[in-house]
Every structure is written in structure tokens, then in C-alpha cells.
VEXKOLDREN-340964 format. One line per field, with one value per residue: residue number from 0; residue in three letters; y negated, z negated, x negated of N, C-alpha, C in turn. Coordinates in Angstrom, 1 decimal. Atoms other than C-alpha are relative to their C-alpha. Layout:
N
pos <- [NUM; ...]
code <- [ala; ...]
n.yy <- [Y; ...]
n.zz <- [Z; ...]
n.xx <- [X; ...]
ca.yy <- [Y; ...]
ca.zz <- [Z; ...]
ca.xx <- [X; ...]
c.yy <- [Y; ...]
c.zz <- [Z; ...]
c.xx <- [X; ...]
//
This chain:
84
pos <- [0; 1; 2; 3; 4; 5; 6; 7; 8; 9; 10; 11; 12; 13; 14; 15; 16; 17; 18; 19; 20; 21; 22; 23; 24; 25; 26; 27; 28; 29; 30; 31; 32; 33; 34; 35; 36; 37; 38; 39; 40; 41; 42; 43; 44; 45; 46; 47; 48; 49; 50; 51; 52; 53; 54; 55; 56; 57; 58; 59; 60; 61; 62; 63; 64; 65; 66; 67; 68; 69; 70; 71; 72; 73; 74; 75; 76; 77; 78; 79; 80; 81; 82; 83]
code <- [unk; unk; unk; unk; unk; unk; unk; unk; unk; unk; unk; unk; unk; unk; unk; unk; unk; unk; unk; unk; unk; unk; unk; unk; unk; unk; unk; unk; unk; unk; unk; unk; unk; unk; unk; unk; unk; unk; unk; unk; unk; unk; unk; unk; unk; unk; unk; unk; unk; unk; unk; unk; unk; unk; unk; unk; unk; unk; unk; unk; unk; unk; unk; unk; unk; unk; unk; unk; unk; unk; unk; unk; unk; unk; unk; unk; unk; unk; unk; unk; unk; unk; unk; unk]
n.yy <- [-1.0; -0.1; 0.6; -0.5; 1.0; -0.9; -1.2; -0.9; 0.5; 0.0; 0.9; -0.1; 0.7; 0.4; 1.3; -0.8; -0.2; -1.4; -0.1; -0.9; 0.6; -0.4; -1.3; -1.1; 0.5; -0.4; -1.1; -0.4; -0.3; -1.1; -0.7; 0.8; -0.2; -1.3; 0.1; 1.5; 0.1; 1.4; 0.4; 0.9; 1.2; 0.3; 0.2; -1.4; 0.2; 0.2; -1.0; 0.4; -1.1; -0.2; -0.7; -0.2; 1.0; 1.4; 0.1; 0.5; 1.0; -0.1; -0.4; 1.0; -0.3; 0.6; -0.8; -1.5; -0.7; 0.8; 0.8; 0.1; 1.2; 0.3; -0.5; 0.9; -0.4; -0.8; 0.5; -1.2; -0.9; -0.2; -1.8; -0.8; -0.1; -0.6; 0.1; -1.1]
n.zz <- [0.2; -0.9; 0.6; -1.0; 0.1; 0.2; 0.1; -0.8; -0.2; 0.8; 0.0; 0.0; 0.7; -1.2; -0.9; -0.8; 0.2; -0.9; 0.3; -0.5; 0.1; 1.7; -0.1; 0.2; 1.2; 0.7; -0.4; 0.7; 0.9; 0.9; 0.0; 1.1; 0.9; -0.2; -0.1; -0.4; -1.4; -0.4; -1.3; -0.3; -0.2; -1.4; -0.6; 0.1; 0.8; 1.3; 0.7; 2.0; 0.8; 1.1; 1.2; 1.4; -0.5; 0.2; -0.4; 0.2; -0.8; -1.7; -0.7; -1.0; -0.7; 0.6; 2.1; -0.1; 0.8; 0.2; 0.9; 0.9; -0.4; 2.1; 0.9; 1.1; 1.0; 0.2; 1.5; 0.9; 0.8; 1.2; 0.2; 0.9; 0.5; 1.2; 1.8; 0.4]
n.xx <- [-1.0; -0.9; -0.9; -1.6; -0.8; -1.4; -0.2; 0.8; 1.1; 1.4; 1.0; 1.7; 1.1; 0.6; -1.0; -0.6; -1.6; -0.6; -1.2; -0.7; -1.1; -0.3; 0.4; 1.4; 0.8; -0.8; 0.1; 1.5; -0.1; -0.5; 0.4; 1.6; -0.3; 0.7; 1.9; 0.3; 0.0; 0.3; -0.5; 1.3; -0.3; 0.0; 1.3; 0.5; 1.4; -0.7; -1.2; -0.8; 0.0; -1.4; 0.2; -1.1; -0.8; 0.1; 0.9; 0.6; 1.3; 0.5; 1.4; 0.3; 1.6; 1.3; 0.9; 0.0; -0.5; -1.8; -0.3; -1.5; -0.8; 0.0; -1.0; -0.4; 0.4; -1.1; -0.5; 0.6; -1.4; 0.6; 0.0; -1.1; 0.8; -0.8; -0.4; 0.4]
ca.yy <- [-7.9; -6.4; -8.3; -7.1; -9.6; -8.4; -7.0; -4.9; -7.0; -6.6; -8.7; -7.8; -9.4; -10.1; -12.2; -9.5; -9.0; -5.5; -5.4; -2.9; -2.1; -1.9; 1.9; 3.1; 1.5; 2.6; 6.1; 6.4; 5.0; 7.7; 9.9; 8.7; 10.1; 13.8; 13.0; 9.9; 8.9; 6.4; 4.4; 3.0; -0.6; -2.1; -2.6; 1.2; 0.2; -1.1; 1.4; 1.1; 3.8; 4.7; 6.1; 7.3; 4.6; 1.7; 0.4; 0.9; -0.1; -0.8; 0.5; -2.5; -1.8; -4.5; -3.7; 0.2; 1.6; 1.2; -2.0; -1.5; -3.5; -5.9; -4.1; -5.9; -5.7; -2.2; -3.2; -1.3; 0.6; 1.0; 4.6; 6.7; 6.9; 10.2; 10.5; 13.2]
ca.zz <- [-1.1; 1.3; 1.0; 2.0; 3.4; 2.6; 4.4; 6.8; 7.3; 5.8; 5.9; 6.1; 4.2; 8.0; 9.0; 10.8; 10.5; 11.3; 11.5; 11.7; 11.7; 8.2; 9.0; 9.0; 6.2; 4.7; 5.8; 4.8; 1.7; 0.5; 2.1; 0.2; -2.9; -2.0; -0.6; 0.6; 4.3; 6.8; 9.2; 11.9; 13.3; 16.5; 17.0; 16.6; 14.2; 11.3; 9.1; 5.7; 3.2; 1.0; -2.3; -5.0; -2.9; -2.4; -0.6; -1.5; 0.6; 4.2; 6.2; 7.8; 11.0; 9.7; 5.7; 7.4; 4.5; 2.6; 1.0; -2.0; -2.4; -5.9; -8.2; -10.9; -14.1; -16.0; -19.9; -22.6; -24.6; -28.3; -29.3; -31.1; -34.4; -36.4; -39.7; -41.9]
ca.xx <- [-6.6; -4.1; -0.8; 3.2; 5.1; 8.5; 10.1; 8.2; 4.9; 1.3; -1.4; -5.6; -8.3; -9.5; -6.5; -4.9; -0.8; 0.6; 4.2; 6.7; 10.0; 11.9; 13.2; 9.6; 8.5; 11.5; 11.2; 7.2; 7.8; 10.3; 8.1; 4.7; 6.5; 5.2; 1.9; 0.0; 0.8; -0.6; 0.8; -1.4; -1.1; -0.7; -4.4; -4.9; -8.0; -5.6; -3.7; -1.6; -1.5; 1.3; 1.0; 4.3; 6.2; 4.4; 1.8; -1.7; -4.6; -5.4; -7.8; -9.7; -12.7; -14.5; -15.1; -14.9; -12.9; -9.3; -9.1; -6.7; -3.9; -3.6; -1.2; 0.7; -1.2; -0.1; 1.2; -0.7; 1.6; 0.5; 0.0; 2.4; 1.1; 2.0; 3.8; 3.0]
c.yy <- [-0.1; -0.7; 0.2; -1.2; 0.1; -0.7; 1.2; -0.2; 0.4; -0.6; 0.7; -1.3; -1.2; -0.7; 1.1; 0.2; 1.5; -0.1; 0.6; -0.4; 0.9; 1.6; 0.5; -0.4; 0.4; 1.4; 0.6; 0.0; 0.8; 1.3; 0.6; 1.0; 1.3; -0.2; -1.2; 0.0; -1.5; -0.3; -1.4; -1.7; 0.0; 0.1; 1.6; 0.3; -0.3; 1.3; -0.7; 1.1; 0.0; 0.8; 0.4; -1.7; -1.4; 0.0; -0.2; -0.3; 0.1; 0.2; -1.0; 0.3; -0.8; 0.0; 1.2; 1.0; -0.9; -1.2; 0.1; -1.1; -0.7; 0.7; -0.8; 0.4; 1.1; -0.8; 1.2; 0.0; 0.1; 1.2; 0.2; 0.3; 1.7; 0.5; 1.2; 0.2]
c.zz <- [1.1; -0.4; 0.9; -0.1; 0.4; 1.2; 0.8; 0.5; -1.2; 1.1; -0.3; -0.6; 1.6; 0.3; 0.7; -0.7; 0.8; -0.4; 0.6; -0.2; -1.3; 0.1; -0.2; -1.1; -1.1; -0.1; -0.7; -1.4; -1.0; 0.4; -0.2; -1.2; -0.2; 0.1; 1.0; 1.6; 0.5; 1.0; 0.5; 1.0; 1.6; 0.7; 0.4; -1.2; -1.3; -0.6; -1.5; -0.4; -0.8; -0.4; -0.7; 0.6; 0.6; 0.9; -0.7; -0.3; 1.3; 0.0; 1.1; 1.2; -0.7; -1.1; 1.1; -1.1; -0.7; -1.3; -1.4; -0.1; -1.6; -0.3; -0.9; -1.1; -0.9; -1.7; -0.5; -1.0; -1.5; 0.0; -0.6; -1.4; -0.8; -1.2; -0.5; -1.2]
c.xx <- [1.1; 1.1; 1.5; 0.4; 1.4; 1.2; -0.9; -1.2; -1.4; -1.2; -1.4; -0.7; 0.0; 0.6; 1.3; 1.6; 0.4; 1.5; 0.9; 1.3; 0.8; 0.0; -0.7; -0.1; 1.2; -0.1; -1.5; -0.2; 0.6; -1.2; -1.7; 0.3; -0.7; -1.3; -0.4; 0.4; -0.6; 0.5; -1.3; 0.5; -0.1; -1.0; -0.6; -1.6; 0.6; 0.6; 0.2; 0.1; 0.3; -0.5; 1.1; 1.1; 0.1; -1.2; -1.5; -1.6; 0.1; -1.5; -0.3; -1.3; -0.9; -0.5; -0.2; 0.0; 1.3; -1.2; 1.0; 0.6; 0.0; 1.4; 0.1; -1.3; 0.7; -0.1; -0.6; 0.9; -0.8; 0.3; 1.1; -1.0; 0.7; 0.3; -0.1; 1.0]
//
């Protein structure tokens, strides 16, 4: 799993480190909120791919497709039940 290493770094399965500079990552992630964007890495073969603010997957050459990134576990909500 892809992994941010806060503040403006992310990490590849493969080993690889892409690192930018906060601004952008600051900048992409408000601008993720609309619609997904990618930012591509140094190597020109890496990228990262913002979702709703967050990072989440890289695109690695060697798998050759996005990796997602681990997300927290979501909390299950109990239903609403209704009263009659």
C-alpha cells in the first residue's frame, strides 16, 4: 500500500519516494474536492491520485495500474430503526 509521509512525501509499494512541495499538495488536495486529479512524480512514470481530499492510490510502472492507498477502517453505523 501507497503511504504519505506527512507532509508532502509519498512512498510506492516498489520503494520509490516522490516528493513535492507542500503548496501543491496543498493546492491539489483542495482541488481533488471537485474532481479526481493526478500529480506526476519526478520519475515521470510515478503519479499520485487525489480523491474528495486525500490521497488515494499511486500509479506504479511496475504493478502497471493505481495501487490504492490503505484507508482507515470506516465505523458501521447502526441503522435508524423506525417508530410507528
Amino acid at each position: 500500500m501507497p503511504t504519505e509521509i506527512f507532509p508532502s512525501s509519498y512512498r510506492c509499494d516498489c520503494g520509490y519516494q516522490s516528493d513535492h512541495f507542500e503548496n501543491t499538495i496543498r493546492e491539489l488536495k483542495r482541488l481533488s474536492m471537485r474532481r479526481p486529479q493526478r500529480l506526476g512524480a519526478d520519475d515521470g512514470e510515478h503519479s499520485v491520485v487525489f480523491r474528495g481530499g486525500e490521497m488515494t492510490a499511486m500509479r506504479c510502472p511496475k504493478v502497471g495500474k493505481d495501487i490504492p492507498a490503505n484507508k482507515p477502517p470506516r465505523i458501521a453505523h447502526p441503522r435508524r430503526v423506525r417508530k410507528r
